[in-house]
C-alpha positions, 0 to 999 in steps of 0.5 A: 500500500502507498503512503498516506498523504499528510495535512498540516495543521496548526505547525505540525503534519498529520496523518488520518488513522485510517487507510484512505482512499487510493489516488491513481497514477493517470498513465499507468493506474498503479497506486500513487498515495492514499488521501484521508482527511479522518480525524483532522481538527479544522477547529484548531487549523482555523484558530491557528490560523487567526492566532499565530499566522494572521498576526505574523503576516500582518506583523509585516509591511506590504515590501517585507511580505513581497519580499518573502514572496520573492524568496519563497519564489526562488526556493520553489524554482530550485526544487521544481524537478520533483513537482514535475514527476509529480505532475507526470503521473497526473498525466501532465507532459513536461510542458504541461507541468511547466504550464502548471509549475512554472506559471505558480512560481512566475506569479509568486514573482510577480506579485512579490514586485507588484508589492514592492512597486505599487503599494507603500511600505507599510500596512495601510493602502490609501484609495484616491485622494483625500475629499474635502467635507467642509470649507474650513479644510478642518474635516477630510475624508480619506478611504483607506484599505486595512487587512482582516483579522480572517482567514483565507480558506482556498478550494483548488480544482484538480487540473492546476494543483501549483498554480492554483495554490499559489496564484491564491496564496499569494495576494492573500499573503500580501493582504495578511491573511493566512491560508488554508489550502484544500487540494482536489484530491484527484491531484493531491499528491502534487500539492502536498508536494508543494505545501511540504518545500514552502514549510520546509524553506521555512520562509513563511511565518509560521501558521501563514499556510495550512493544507487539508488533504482529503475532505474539508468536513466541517472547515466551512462551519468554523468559518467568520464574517472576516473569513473569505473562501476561494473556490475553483471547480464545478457549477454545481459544487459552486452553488452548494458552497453558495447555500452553505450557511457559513455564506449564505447567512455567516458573512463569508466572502466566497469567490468562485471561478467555475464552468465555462464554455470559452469561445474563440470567434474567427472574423469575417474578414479572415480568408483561407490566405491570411495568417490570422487563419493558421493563428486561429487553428493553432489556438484551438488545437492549443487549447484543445491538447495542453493539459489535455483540455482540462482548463478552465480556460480551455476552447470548448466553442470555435465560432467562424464564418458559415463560408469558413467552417469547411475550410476551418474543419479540414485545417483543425483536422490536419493539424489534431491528425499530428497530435500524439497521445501516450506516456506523458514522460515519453518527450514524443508524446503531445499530450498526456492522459486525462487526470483519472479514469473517473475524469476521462468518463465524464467527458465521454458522457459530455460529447455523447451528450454533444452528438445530440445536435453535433457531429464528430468530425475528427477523433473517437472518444471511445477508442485512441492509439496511444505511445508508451503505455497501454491504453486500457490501463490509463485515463486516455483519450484522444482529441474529439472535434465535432461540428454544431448541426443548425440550431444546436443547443447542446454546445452551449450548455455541456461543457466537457472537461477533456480535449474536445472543442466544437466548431459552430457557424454563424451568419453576422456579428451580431449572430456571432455575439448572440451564440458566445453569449449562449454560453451565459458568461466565460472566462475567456474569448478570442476574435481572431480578426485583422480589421478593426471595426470587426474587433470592437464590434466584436469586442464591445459585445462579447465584453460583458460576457467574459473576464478576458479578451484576447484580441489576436492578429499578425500584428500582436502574435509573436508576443501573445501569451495564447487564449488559455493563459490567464496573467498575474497582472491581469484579471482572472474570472468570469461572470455568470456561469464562470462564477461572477468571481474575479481573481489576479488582476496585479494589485486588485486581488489583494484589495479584494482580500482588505476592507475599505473603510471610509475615514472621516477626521481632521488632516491632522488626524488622518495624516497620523493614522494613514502615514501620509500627509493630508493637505491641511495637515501641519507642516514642519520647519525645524530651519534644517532644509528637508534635502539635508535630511537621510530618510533616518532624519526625515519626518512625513511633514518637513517642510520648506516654503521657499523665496519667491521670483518674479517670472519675467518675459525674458524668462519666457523668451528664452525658455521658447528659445531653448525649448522650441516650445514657441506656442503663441500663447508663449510668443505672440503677444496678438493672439495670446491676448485674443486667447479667452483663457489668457488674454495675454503672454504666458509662461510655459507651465513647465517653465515654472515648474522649472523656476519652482525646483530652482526655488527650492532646490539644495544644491550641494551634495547631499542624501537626496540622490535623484528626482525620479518622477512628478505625479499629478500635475496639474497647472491651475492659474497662468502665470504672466511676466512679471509675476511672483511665484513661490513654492512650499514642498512638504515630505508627503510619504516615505517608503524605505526598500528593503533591499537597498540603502535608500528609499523613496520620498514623495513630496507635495508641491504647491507653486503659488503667486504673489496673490497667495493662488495656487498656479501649479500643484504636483507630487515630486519623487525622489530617492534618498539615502536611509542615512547621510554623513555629512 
């Protein structure tokens, strides 16, 4: 009898008493491991979680969790040979494996820089811009996103046991959350695999990451109104989540992403001659044999123009004709068994469902050649195109689970859009088109039908990542029947894990709780000039309030003589005063934000090692020759990086006239050194 697989809860690994049930080598139906989850304390994994991890994780700022992400990111991609075999006996080829694998590691990645670039190093997120609440400027409103005191419970499909897990561990973590892993068992082996390399890095706060191998039980009941669960798998499982009282009434959040029937729709304008043919061919083939048609995001639905669908039929044909079929470890096999024999059943019931209003043009779902291993034994089954009788329906509601695409006719584009929206919301659709109008038409209408569109042609595909490959930046999920769940899309997914809450208080106050400053909030002048400070010197607040200059015509002249910026507005004294807006010769803006960084400006060596951006600018009152400008800049934010000996400053800038107007407001960006001898 082969091991049984091990869950680990509240910092130590557990095995069930009993001998579990068997998971199968998907190749070769030899016993892999045994699954049980008999006797697992879920009450004590959830109190672990809420005691120990979640205050770890929230223990750090968002760079220092970005940084462990990073790390932990290097380990995996040192030990992945072992997740690889792994895979193989879930029937991945090695490419598959590399889908799997190292698309989880490259998100870890991702998401380790998005931390460190796009939110501060702290542990509060700031969402827009203060709002003023009265006149005075006393009372401001600042919306602000903090972390949850919950957990993040994951409920992984079978066909992604790496990415999946990861590509949800990671914005958890970044929002401080710990997660409670619990693989389909099916593939459970793989992940127990991974979870056993994150513990052992020992990279992670300890009680940040649990795994339940087997059935979750009663894990939904411990579950709080601070809690969340992410669910990837069937509709039907979706909506019994969806009913269990822990959602329906107890206030967890639940996010799924479930069936979909994706489709990709070749254009009209597209002939037998263009590219963007054999590109949309190859795209359906893709999609049909990587993981051999077990994503999610896989093209169940081929869509093309009723005078193409031969044309379509022969080249799809052509091209599955060279698709070879076996042991996922031989390197002359495309693509691999289905993940089960239960698996390979289910879509056998699919397409026999499909040939009610469809015809199978290419493959047998009953019978295929297969390389390197013997067919009986495995989960085997060969690609299986079909096409769509006039008015089929089946296409449209069976999705199945295998190598298996469907090709369907249509007339128009607004037919077109019609049949991609019979499949009641997807994760993904393609148009393969090189005319413009029938992609946004296309677009426009399929948009509110789908998560992700690619849009793909000559032009954009030596650089496209494919149909089937959601991103780490980009938004994963779908509506309607796809779940109405969204996920990834860079730092939205972990917002969607943090509560916003609206504040209301003084700038004062806010610039207190949120670490920013607020405008209106008190500025300091020690007499030391902010420039001369390190960043262990500096404080949110430091101000200078500089000397003012008067802005004269030769300033102009000569600006528009350096610049050649010769706009009339700057250098024709007639039209700049038939100008409503001006009524006569004024400074270019960019001279004075130029006049306002001479203003106040240290010119000697210093901590303030470069001026690295200026965000939101904006240019509010025209200044004219012979006007007086001063500016104040104030230390806005600061954000040390964890991995060099300086960090970044953000400063409020506002460049006023003699009159006291604000002429120009903008944010300017420096580096600054974390400590300065002078």
């Amino acid at each position: 009898m082969s091991a049984l697989l091990q869950s680990y809860v509240a910092g130590r690994w557990y095995a069930a008493p009993d001998e579990g049930t068997p998971l199968l080598d998907a190749a070769t139906g030899e016993e892999v491991a045994r699954v049980s989850s008999t006797g697992l304390d879920v009450a004590a994994m959830v109190a672990y979680a809420r005691e120990v991890g979640g205050p770890a994780v929230r223990g750090l700022t968002f760079h220092e969790r970005g940084g462990l992400l990073k790390a932990l990111a290097k380990h995996l991609g040192a030990e992945k040979d072992r997740l690889y075999d792994l895979s193989a006996r879930a029937g991945a080829t090695r490419r598959d494996a590399m889908i799997d694998v190292d698309g989880g590691i490259g998100t870890l990645f991702s998401y380790a820089s998005k931390a460190t670039r796009e939110l501060p190093n702290d542990t509060v997120v700031l969402d827009g811009p203060p709002e003023p609440l009265g006149k005075g400027g006393t009372f401001v409103g600042q919306h602000v996103f903090t972390s949850r005191p919950g957990v993040a419970v994951q409920i992984n499909a079978f066909n992604f046991p790496v990415w999946g897990m990861l590509e949800k561990l990671a914005p958890a973590f970044l929002a401080g959350l710990p997660t409670i892993v619990k693989p389909a068992s099916p593939t459970a082996y793989v992940a127990e695999a991974l979870v056993r390399q994150i513990i052992e890095s020992g990279l992670l706060p300890e009680g940040a990451l649990q795994l339940v191998s087997g059935s979750a039980g009663t894990l939904l009941y411990e579950l709080g109104p601070q809690d969340s669960v992410a669910f990837t798998g069937s509709a039907h499982t979706a909506n019994v989540l969806r009913d269990h009282p822990s959602i329906a009434t107890g206030g967890v959040r639940l996010t799924v992403e479930a069936d979909s029937l994706n489709c990709s729709i070749l254009g009209p304008d597209v002939t037998a001659d263009d590219p963007e043919l054999d590109l949309f061919v190859k795209g359906v083939v893709t999609e049909m044999t990587a993981k051999a048609g077990q994503k999610c995001t896989a093209i169940r639905r081929v869509l093309v123009p009723a005078g193409m669908a031969d044309t379509v039929v022969g080249a799809l044909r052509d091209r599955l004709a060279k698709v070879t079929v076996g042991d996922p470890t031989d390197p002359e096999v495309r693509m691999g068994p289905l993940a089960s024999l239960a698996q390979r059943d289910e879509v056998r019931k699919a397409v026999e469902a499909l040939r009610s209003t469809a015809d199978v043009v290419f493959g047998d779902p009953d019978q295929v050649e297969v390389v390197g291993a013997e067919v009986e034994r495995g989960a085997f089954l060969g690609p299986v195109l079909l096409q769509a009788r006039p008015g089929a329906t089946e296409p449209h509601d069976v999705e199945p689970f295998g190598p298996v695409s469907t090709v369907i006719s249509y007339e128009t584009l607004d037919d077109a859009v019609a049949l991609a929206a019979r499949g009641r919301g997807s994760l993904v659709g393609s148009i393969v088109t090189h005319d413009p109008d029938v992609a946004r038409t296309l677009t426009l209408g399929l948009a509110p039908w789908h998560g992700r569109l690619l849009v793909l042609d000559r032009d954009d595909a030596g650089e496209s990542t494919g149909h089937g490959s959601p991103l780490p930046v980009l938004v994963h999920g779908g509506p309607g029947r796809a779940g109405g769940g969204e996920e990834l899309g860079g730092i939205r997914a972990v917002l969607h894990h943090m509560q916003r809450t609206a504040l209301q208080a003084s700038p004062d106050m806010l610039t207190a709780i949120t670490g920013r400053w607020t405008t209106g909030g008190a500025r300091r002048d020690d007499g030391t000039h902010p420039f001369r400070k390190s960043l262990a010197d500096l404080r949110v607040g430091d101000t200078i309030a500089s000397e003012s200059r008067t802005v004269s015509r030769e300033d102009i002249d000569r600006f528009s003589d350096l610049t050649g910026d010769t706009f009339y507005a700057h250098t024709d004294e007639v039209a700049a005063a038939a100008n409503p807006l001006f009524g006569g010769i004024v400074a270019h803006g960019y001279l004075v934000v130029s006049l306002a960084a001479g203003l106040f400006v240290d010119p000697d060596p210093g901590p303030v090692l470069a001026n690295f951006g200026v965000d939101n600018l904006r240019f509010l009152t025209p200044v004219k020759a012979g006007d007086d400008i001063a500016v104040t800049l104030t230390v806005k934010q600061i954000t040390p990086r964890a991995t060099a000996d300086y960090g970044e400053v953000r400063w409020d800038a506002v460049v006023a006239n003699g009159e006291g107007a604000p002429v120009a407001t903008y944010d300017v960006l420096t580096l600054v050194a974390k400590s300065w001898d002078a």
